[in-house]
PABANU-165166 format. One record per atom (N, C-alpha, C, O): residue in one letter; atom name; z, x, y. Coordinates in Angstrom, 2 decimals, decimal comma. Layout:
<atoms>
ATOM | A | CA | Z | X | Y
...
</atoms>
This chain:
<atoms>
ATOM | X | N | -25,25 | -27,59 | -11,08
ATOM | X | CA | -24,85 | -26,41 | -11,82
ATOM | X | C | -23,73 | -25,70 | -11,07
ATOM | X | O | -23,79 | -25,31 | -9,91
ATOM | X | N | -22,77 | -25,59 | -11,84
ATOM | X | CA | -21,01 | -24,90 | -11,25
ATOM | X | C | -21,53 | -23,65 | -11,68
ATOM | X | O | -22,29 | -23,56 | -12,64
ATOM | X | N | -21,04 | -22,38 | -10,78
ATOM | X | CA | -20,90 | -20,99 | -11,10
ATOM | X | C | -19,55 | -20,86 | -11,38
ATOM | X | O | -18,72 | -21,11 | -10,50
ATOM | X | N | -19,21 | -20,48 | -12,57
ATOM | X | CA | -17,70 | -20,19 | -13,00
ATOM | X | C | -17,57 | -18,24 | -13,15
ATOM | X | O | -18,61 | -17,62 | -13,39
ATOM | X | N | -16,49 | -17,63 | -13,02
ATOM | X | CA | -15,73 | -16,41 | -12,94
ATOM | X | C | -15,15 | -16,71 | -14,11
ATOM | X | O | -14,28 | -17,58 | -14,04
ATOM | X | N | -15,44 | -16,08 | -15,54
ATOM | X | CA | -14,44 | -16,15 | -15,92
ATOM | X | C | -13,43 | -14,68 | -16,18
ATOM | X | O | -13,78 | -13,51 | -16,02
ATOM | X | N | -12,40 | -15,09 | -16,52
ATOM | X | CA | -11,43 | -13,91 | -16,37
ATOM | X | C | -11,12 | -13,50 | -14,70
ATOM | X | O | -11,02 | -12,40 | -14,15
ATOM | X | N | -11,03 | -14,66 | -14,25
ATOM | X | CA | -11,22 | -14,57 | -12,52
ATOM | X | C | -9,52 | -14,16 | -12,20
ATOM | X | O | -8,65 | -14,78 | -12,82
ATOM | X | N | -9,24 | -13,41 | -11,52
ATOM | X | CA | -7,98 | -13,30 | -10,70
ATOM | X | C | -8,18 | -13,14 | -8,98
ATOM | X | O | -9,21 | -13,20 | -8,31
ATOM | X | N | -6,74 | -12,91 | -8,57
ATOM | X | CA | -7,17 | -13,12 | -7,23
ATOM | X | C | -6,41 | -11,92 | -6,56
ATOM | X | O | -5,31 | -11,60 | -7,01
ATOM | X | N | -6,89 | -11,35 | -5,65
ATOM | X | CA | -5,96 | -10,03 | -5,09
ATOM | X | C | -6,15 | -9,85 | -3,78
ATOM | X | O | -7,23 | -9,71 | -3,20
ATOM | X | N | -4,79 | -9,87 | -3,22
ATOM | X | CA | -4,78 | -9,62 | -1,86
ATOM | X | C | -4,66 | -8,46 | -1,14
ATOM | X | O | -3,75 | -7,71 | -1,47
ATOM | X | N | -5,37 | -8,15 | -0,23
ATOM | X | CA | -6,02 | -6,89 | 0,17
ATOM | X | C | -5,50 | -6,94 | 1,86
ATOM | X | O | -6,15 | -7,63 | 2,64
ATOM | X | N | -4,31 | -6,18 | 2,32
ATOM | X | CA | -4,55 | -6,36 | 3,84
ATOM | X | C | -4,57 | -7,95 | 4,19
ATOM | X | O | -5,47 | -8,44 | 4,88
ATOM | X | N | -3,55 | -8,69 | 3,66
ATOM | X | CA | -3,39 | -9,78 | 3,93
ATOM | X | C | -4,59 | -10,79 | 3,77
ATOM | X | O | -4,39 | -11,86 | 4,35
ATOM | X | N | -5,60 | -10,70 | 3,23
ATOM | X | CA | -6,72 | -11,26 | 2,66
ATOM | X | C | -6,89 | -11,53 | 1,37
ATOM | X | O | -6,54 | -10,58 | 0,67
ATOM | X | N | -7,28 | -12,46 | 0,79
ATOM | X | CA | -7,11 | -13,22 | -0,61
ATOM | X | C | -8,62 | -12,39 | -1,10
ATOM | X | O | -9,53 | -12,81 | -0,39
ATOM | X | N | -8,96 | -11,67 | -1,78
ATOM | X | CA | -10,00 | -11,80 | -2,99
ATOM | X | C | -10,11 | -12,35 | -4,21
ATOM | X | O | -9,19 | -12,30 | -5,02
ATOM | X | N | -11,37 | -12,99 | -4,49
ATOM | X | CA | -11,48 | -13,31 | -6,25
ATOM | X | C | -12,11 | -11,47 | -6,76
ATOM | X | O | -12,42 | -10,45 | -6,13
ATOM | X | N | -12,04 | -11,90 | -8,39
ATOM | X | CA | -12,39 | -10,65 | -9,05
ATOM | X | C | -13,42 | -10,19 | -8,49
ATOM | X | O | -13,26 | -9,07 | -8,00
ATOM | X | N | -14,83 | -10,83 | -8,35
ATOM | X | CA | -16,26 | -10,20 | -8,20
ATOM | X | C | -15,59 | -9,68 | -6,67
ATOM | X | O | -15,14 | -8,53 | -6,62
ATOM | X | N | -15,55 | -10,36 | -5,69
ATOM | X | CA | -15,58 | -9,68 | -4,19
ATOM | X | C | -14,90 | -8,95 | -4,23
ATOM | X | O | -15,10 | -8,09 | -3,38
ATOM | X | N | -13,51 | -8,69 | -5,27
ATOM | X | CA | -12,42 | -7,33 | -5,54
ATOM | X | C | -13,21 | -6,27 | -5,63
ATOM | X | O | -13,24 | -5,39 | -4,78
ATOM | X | N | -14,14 | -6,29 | -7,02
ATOM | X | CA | -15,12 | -5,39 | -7,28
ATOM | X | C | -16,16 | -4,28 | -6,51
ATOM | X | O | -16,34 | -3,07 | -6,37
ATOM | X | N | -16,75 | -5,72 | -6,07
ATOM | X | CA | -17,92 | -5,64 | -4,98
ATOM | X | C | -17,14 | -4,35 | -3,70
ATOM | X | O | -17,74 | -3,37 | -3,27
ATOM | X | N | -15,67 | -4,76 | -3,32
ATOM | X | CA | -15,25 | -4,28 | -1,98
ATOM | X | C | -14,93 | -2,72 | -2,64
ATOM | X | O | -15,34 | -1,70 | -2,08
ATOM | X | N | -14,03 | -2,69 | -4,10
ATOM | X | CA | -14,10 | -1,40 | -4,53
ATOM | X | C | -15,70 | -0,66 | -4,48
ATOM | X | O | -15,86 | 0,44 | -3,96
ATOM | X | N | -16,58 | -1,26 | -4,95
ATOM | X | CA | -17,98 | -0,77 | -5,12
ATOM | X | C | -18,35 | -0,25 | -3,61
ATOM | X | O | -18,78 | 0,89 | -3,39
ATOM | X | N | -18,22 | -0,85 | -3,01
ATOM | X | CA | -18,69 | -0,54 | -1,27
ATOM | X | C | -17,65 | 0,56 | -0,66
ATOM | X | O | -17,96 | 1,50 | 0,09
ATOM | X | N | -16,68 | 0,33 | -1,02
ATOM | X | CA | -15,52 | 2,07 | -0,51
ATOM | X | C | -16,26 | 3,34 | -1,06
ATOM | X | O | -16,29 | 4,45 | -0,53
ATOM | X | N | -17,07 | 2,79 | -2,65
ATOM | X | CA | -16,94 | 4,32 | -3,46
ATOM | X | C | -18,32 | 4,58 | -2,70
ATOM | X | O | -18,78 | 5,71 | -2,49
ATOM | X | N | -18,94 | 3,35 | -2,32
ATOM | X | CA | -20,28 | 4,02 | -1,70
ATOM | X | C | -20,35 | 4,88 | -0,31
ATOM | X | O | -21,14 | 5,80 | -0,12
ATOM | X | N | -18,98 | 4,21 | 1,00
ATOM | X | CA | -18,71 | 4,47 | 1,87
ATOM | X | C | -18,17 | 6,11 | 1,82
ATOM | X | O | -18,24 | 6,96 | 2,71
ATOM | X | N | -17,60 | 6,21 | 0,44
ATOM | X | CA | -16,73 | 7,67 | 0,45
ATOM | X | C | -18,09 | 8,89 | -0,43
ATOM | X | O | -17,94 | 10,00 | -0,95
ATOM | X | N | -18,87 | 8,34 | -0,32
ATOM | X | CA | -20,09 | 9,30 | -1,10
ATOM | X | C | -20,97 | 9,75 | 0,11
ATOM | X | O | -21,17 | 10,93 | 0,41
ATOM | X | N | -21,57 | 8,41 | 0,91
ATOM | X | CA | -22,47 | 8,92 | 2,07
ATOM | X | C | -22,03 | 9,24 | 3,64
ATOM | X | O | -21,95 | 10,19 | 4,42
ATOM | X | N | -21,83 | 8,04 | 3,55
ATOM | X | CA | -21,46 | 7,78 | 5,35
ATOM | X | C | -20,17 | 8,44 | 5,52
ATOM | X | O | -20,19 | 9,11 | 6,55
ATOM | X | N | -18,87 | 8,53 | 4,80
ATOM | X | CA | -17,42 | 9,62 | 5,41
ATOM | X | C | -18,14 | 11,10 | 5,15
ATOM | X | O | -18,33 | 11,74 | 6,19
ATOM | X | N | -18,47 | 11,58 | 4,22
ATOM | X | CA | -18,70 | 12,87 | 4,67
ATOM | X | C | -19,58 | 14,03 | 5,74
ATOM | X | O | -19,58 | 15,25 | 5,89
ATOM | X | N | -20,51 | 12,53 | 6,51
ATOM | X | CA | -21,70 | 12,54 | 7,31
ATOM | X | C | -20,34 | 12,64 | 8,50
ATOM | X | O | -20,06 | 13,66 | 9,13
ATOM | X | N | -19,78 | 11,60 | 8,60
ATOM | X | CA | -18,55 | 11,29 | 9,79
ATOM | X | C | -17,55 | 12,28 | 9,63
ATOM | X | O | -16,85 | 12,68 | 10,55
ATOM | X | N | -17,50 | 12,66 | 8,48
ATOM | X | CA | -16,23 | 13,68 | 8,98
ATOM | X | C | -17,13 | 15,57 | 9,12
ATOM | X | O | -16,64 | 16,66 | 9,46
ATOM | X | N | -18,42 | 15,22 | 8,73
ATOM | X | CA | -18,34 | 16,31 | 8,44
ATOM | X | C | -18,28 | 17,52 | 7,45
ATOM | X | O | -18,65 | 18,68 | 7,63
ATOM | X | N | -17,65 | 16,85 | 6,21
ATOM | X | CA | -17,36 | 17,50 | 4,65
ATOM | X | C | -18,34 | 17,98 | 4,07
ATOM | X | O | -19,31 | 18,59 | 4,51
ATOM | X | N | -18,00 | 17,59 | 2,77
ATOM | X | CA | -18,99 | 17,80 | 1,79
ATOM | X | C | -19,34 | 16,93 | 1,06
ATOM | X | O | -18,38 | 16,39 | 0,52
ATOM | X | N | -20,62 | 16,39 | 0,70
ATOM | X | CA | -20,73 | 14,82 | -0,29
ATOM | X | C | -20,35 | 15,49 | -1,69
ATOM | X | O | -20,20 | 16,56 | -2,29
ATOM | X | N | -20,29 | 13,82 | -1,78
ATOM | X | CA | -19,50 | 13,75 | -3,36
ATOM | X | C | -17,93 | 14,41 | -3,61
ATOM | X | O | -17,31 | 13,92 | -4,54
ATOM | X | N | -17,44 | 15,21 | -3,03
ATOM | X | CA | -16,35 | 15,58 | -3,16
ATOM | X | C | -15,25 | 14,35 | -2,54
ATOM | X | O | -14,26 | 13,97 | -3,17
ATOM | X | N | -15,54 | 13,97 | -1,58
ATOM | X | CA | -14,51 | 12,44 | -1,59
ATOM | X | C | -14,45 | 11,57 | -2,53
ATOM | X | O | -13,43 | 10,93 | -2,79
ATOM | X | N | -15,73 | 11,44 | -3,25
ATOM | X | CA | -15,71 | 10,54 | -4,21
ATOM | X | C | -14,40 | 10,92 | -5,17
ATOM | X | O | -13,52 | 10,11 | -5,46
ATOM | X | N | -14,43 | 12,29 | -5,59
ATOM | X | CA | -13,71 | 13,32 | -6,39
ATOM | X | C | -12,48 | 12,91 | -6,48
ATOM | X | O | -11,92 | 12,38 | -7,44
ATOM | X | N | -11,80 | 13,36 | -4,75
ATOM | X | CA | -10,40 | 13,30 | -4,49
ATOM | X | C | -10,47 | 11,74 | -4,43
ATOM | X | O | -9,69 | 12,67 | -4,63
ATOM | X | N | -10,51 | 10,93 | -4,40
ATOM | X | CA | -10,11 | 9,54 | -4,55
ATOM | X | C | -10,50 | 8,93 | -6,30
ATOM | X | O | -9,81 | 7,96 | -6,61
ATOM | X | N | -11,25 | 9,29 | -7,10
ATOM | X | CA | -11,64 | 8,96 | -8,95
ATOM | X | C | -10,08 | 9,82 | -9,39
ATOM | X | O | -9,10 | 9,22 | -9,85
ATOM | X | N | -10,12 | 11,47 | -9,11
ATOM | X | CA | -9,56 | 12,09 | -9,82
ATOM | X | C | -8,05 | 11,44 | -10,17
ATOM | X | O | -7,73 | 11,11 | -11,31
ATOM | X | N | -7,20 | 11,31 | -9,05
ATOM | X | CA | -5,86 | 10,94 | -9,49
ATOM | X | C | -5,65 | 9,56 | -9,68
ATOM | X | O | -4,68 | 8,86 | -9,39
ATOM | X | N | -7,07 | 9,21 | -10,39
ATOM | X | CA | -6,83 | 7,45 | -10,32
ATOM | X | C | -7,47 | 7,63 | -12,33
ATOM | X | O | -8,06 | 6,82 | -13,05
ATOM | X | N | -7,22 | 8,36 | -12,47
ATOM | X | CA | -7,92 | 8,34 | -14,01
ATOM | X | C | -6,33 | 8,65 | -14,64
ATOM | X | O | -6,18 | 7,86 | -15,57
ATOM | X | N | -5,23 | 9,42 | -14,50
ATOM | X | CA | -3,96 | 9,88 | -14,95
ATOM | X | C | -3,24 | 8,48 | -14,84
ATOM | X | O | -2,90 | 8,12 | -15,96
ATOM | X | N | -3,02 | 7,92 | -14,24
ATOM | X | CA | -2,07 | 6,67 | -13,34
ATOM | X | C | -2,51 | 5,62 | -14,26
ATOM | X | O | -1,77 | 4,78 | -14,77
ATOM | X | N | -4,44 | 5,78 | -14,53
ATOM | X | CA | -4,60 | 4,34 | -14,84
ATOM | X | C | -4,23 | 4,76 | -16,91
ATOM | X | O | -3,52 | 3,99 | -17,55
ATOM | X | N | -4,67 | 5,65 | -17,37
ATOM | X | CA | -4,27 | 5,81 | -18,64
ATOM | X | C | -2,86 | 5,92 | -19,06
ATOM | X | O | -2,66 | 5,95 | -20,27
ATOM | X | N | -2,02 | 5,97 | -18,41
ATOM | X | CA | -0,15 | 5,80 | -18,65
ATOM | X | C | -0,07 | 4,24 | -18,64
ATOM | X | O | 0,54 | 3,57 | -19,47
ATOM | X | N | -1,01 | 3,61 | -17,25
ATOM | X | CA | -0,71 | 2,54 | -17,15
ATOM | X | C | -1,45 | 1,25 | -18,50
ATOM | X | O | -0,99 | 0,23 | -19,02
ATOM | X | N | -2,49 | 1,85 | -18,60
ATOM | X | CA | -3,04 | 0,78 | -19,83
ATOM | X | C | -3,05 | 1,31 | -21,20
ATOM | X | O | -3,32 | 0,65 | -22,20
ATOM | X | N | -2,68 | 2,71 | -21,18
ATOM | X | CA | -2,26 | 2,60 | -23,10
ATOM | X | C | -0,68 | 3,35 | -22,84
ATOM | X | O | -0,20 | 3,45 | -23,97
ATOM | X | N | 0,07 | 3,78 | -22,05
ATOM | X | CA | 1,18 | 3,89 | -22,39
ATOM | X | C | 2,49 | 3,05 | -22,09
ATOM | X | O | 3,44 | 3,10 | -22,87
ATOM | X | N | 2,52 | 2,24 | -20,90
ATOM | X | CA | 3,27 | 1,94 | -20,44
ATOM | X | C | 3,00 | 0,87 | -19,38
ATOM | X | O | 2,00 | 1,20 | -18,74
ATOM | X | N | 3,48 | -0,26 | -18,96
ATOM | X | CA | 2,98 | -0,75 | -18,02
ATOM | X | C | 3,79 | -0,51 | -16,53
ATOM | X | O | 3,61 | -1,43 | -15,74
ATOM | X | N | 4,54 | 0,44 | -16,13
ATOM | X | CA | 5,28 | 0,75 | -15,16
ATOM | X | C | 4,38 | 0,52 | -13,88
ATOM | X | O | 3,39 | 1,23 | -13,68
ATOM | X | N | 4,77 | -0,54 | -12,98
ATOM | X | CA | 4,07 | -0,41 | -12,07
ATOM | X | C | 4,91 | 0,88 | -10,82
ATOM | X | O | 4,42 | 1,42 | -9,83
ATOM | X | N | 6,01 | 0,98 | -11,30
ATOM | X | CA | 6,80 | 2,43 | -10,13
ATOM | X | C | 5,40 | 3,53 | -9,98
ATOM | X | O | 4,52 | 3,70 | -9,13
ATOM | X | N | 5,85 | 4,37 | -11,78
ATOM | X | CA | 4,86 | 5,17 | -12,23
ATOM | X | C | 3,79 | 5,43 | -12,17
ATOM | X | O | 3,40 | 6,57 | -11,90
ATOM | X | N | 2,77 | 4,07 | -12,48
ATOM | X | CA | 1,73 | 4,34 | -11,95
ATOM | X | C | 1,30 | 4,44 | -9,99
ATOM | X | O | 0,35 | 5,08 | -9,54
ATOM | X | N | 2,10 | 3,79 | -9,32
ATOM | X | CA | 2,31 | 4,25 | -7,86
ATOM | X | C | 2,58 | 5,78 | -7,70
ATOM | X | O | 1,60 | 6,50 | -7,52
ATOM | X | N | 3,91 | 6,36 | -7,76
ATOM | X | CA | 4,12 | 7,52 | -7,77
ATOM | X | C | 2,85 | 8,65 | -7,91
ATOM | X | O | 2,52 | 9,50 | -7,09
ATOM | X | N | 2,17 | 8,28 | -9,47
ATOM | X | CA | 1,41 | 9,03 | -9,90
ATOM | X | C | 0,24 | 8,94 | -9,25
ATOM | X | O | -0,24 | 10,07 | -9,29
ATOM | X | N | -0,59 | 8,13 | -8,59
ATOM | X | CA | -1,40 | 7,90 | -7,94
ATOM | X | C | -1,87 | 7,99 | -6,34
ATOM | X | O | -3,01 | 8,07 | -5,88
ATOM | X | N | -0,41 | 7,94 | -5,60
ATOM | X | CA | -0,11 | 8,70 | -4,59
ATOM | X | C | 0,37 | 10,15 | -4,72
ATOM | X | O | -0,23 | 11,02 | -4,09
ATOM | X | N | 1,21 | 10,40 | -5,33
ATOM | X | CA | 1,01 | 11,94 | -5,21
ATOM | X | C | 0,03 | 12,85 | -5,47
ATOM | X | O | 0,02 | 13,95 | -4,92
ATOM | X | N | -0,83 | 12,48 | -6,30
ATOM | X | CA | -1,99 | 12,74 | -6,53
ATOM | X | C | -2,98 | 13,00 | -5,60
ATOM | X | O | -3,50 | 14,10 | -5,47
ATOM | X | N | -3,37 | 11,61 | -4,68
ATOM | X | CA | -4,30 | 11,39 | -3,54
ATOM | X | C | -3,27 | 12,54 | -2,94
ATOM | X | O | -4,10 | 13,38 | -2,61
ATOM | X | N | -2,06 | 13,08 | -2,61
ATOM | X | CA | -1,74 | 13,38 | -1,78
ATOM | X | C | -2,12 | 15,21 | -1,97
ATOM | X | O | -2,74 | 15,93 | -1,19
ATOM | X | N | -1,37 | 15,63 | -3,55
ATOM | X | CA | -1,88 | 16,93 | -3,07
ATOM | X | C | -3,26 | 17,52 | -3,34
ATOM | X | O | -3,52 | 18,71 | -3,16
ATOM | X | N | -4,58 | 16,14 | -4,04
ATOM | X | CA | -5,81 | 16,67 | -3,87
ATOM | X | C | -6,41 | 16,48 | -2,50
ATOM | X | O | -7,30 | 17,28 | -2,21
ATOM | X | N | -6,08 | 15,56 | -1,59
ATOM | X | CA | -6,03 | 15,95 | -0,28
ATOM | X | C | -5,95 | 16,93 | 0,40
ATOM | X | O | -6,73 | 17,52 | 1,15
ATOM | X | N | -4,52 | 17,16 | -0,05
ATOM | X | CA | -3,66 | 18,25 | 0,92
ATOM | X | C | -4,73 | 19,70 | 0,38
ATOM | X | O | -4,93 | 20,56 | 1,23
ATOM | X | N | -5,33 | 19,88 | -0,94
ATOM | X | CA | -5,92 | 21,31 | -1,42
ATOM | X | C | -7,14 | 20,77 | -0,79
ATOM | X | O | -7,95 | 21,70 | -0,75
ATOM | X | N | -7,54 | 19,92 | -0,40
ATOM | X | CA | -9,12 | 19,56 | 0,02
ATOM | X | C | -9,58 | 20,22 | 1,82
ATOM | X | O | -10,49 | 20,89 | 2,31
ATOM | X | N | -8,17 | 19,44 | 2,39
ATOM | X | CA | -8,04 | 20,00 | 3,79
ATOM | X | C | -7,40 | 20,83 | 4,01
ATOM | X | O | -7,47 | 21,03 | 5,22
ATOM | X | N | -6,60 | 21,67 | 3,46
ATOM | X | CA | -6,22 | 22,80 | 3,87
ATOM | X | C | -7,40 | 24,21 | 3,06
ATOM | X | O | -7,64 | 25,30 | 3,58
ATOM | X | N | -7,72 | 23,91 | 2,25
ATOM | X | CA | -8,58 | 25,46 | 1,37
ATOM | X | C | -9,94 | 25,12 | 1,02
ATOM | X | O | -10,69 | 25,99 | 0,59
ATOM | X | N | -10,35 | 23,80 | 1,20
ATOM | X | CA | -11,60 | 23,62 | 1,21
ATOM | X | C | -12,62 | 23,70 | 2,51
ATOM | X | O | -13,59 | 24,44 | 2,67
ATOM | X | N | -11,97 | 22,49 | 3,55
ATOM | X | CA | -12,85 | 22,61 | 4,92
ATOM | X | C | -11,90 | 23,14 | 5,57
ATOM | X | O | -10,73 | 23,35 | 5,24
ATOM | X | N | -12,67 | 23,42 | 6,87
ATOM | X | CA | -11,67 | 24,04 | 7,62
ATOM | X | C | -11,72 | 22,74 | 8,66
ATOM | X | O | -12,77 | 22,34 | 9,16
ATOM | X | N | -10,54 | 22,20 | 8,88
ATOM | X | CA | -10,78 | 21,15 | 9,46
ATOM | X | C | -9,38 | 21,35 | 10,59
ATOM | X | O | -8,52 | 22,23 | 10,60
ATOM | X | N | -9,54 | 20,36 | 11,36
ATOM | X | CA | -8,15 | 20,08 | 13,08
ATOM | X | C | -7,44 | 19,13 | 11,75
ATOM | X | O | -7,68 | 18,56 | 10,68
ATOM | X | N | -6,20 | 19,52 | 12,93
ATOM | X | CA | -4,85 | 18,36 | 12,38
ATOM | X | C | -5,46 | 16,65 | 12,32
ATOM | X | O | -5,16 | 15,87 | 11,41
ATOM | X | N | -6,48 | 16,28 | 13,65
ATOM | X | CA | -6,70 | 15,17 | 13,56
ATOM | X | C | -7,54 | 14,71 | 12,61
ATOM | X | O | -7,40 | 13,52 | 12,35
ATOM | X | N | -8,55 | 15,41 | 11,88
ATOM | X | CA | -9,66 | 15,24 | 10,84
ATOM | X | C | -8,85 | 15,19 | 9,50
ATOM | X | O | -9,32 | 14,58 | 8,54
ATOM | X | N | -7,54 | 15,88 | 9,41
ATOM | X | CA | -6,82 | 16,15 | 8,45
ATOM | X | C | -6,03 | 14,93 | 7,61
ATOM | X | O | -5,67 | 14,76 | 6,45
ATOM | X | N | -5,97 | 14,05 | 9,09
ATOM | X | CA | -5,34 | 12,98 | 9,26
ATOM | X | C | -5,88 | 11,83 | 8,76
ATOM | X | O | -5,51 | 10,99 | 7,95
ATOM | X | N | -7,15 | 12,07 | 9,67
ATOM | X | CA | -8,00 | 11,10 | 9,09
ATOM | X | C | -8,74 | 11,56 | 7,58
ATOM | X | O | -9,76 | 10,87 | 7,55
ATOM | X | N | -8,71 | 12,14 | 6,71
ATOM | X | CA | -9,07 | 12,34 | 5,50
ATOM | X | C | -7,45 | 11,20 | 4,62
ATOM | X | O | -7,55 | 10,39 | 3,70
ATOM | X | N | -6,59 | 11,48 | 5,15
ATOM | X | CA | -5,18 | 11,28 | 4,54
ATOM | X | C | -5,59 | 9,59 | 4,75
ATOM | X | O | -5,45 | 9,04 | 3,66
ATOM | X | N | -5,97 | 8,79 | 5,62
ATOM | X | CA | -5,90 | 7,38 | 6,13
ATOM | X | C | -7,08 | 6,90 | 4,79
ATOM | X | O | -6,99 | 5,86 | 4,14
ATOM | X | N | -7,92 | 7,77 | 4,66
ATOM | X | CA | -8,89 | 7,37 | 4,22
ATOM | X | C | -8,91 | 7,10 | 2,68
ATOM | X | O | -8,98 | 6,10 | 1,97
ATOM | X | N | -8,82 | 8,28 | 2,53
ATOM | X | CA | -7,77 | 8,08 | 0,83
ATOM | X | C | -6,99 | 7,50 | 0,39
ATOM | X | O | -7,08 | 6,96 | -0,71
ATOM | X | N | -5,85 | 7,46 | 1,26
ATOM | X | CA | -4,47 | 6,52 | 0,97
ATOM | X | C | -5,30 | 5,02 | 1,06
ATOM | X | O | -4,83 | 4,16 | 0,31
ATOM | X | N | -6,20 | 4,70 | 1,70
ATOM | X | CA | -6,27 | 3,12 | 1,89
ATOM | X | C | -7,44 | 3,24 | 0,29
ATOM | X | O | -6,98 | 2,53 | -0,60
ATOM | X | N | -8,39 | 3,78 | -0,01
ATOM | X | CA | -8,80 | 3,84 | -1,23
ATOM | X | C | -7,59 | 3,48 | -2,27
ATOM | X | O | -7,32 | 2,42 | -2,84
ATOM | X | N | -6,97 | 4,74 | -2,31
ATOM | X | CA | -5,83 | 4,08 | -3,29
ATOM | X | C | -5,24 | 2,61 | -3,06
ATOM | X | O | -4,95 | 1,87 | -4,00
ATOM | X | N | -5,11 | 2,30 | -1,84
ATOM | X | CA | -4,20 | 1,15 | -1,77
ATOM | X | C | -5,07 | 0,04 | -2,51
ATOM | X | O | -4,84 | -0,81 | -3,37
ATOM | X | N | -6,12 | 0,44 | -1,80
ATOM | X | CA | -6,81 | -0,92 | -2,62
ATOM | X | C | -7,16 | -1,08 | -4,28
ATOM | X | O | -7,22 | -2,04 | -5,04
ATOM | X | N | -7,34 | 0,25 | -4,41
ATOM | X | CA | -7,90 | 0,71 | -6,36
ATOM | X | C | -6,52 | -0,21 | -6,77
ATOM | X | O | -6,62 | -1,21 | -7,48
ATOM | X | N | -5,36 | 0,21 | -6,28
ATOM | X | CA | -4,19 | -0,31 | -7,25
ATOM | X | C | -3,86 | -2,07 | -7,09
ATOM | X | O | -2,92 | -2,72 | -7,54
ATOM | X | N | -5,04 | -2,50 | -6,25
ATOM | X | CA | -4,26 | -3,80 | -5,95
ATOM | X | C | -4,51 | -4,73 | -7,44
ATOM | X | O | -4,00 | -5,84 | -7,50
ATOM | X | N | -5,07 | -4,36 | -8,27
ATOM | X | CA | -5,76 | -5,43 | -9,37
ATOM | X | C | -3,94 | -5,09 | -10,19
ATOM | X | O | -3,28 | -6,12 | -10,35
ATOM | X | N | -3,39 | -4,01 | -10,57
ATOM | X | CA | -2,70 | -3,38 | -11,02
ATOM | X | C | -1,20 | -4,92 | -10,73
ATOM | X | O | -0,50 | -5,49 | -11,57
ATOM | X | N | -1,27 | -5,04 | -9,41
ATOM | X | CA | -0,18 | -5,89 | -8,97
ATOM | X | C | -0,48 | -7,06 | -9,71
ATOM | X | O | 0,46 | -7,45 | -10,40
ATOM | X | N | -1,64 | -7,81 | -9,76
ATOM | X | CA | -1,48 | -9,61 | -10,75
ATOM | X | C | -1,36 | -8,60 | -12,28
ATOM | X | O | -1,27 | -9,51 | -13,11
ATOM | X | N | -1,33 | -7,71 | -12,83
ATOM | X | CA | -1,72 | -7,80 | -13,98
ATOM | X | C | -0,22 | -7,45 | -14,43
ATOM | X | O | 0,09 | -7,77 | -15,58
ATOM | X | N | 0,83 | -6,74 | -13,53
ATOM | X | CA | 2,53 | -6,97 | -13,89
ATOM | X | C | 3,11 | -7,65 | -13,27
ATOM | X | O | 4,31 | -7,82 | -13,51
</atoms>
């Protein structure tokens, strides 16, 4: 008995090849990582990472699948996004050091990097 994927693609992550399910699976394990264990490590507040990393990924992805397929656009829109719900998260939400600030910014940006990688086989 063969296990087949269908609708299988493949996406590379940090110089690493994924199929669809382990794409999934690795998104599934960030959103879990950014719910319990980062806000324990940094300190925050739960569920609000989840927030700043869903929120500017819901605008980017609806331009991108019913308006337009711009892969610029949907970049732009998706980083600037992570950037100034970040930037309102650590500056007026916690009171956090430049270095925690930093590391909120690493943490997000690599969320995004990866949310958008399916985005690249599909233009």
């Amino acid at each position: 008995m063969k296990f087949e994927i269908e609708n299988d693609y493949k996406v590379t992550i940090l110089g690493k090849e994924f199929n669809s399910v382990q794409y999934k699976l690795l998104l599934f394990g960030y959103i879990l990582f950014l719910m319990i264990p980062w806000p324990v490590i940094s300190h925050s507040y739960f569920f609000i990472p989840v927030g700043i990393c869903v929120l500017p990924c819901i605008l980017p992805d609806i331009i991108f699948n019913e308006l337009f397929k711009s892969r610029k656009l949907y970049s732009i829109l998706l980083y600037s996004g992570l950037f100034l719900l970040t930037f309102i998260y650590t500056q007026f939400v916690i009171d956090s050091t430049f270095f925690v600030d930093v590391l909120h910014y690493v943490v997000y940006f690599l969320f995004g990097y990866i949310y958008s990688r399916d985005k690249n086989k599909i233009t």
